[in-house]
N, C-alpha and C positions, 0 to 999 in steps of 0.2 A: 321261364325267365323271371330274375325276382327285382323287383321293383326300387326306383331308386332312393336312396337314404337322405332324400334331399330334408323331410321336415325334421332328422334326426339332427343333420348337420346344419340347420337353418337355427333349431334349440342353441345349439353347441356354441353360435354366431351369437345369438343374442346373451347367452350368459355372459360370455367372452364383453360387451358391450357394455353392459348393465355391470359390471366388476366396473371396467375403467374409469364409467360415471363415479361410481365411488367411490373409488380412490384419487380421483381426479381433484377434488375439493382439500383429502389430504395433502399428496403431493404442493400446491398452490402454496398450503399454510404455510410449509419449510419451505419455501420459496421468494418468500418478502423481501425488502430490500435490509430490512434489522436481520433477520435470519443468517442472509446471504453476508453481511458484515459479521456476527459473530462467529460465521465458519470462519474467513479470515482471521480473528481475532484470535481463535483454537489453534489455527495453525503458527500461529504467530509464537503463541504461549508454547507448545506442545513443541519447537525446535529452539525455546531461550527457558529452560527452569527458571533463571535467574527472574524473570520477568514478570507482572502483574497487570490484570485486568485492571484499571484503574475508574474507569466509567464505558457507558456504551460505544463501540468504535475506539476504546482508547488502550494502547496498551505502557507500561511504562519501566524501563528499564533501570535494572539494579546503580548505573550509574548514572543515570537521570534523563537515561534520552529520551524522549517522549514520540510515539508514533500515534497519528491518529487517520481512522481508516472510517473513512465517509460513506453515506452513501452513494450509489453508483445517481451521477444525476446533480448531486450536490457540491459545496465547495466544502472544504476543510475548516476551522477557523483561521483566524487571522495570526499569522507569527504575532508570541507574546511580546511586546516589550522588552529588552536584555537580553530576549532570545536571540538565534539563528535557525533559520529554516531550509530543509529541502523537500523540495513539491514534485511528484511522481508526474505531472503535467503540465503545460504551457499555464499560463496565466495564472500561477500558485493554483491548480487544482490537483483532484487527485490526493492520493493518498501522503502523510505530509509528515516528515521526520523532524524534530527540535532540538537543539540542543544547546547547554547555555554556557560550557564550560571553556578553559582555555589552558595555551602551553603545552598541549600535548597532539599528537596524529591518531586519530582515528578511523575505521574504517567502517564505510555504510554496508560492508556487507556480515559485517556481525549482527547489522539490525534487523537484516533480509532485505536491504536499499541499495544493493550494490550492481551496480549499472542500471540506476530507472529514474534518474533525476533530469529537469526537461526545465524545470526555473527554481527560482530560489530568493530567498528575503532575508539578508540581514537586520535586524532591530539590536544587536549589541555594540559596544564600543569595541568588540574584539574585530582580529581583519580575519578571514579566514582563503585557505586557498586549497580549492581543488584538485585532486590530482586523479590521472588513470593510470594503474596499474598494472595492465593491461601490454604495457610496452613496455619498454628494454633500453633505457631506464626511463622510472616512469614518466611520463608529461603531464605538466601543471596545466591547467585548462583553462580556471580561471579564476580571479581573485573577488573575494566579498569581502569591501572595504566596509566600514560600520557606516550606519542606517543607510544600506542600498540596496537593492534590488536588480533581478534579471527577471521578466514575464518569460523569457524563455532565453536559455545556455546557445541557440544555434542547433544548427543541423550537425556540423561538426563534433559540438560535444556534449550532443544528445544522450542520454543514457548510458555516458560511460562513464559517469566518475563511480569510485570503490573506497576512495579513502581521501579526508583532511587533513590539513594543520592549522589550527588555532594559535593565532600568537595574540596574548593578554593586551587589550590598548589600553 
């Protein structure tokens, strides 16, 4: 009878071990919270050419829209001044889209924003209003008169808007 392979397969356990520990430290490094934002960032760029790193978490688009992607944990900055903002979550948090222009409709999902907006901040003189697209024909949701705010859109119309219109005030 031949004996069993238990200290062959006990070696095998402990290399198996001893690898994870070390690689366990790598792993960790690409795992920060700056890391984990500029994977976002990459994919951000890598589906808009037109688009630019602008600083860390920032990306910024050929027509000025400005998205800025926080860390997980953190808030966004503050909508700028002139600006208008939409915020991926309740109480302006979350990941947070800008924009400052007017007179024309555009759509949050050209920016990757399209159905994830939960509140929102106007700081422009412009009025802007919401709409989802989503239905047949589409429904306005809701209107952002200048300097006001929503900490949050409702349950209703939660994460569905896809596109704006800006009218110049």
């Amino acid at each position: 009878m031949r004996p069993p392979k238990l200290p062959r397969t006990l070696a095998v356990a402990a290399l198996a071990v001893a690898a994870a520990m070390v690689a366990a430290p790598a792993q960790a490094a690409t795992r920060t919270p700056q890391a984990e934002v500029q994977r976002q960032v990459d994919r951000v760029l890598a589906g808009h050419p037109d688009a630019r790193q602008s600083a860390p978490g920032t990306v910024t688009f050929a027509g000025g829209a400005i998205l800025e992607i926080p860390e997980a944990g953190t808030m966004a900055t503050a909508c700028t001044a002139g600006w208008y903002c939409f915020y991926a979550d309740n109480d302006f948090g979350g990941r947070k889209l800008s924009f400052h222009d007017c007179g024309l409709t555009q759509y949050l999902t050209n920016y990757g924003f399209g159905n994830q907006t939960s509140s929102w901040r106007n700081t422009s003189v412009n009025t802007v209003y919401a709409d989802d697209n989503n239905t047949q024909p589409p429904t306005q949701m809701w209107t952002e008169e200048p300097k006001s705010e929503a900490a949050a859109v409702g349950a209703t119309f939660d994460n569905r808007a896809d596109s704006f219109y800006t009218a110049c005030g």
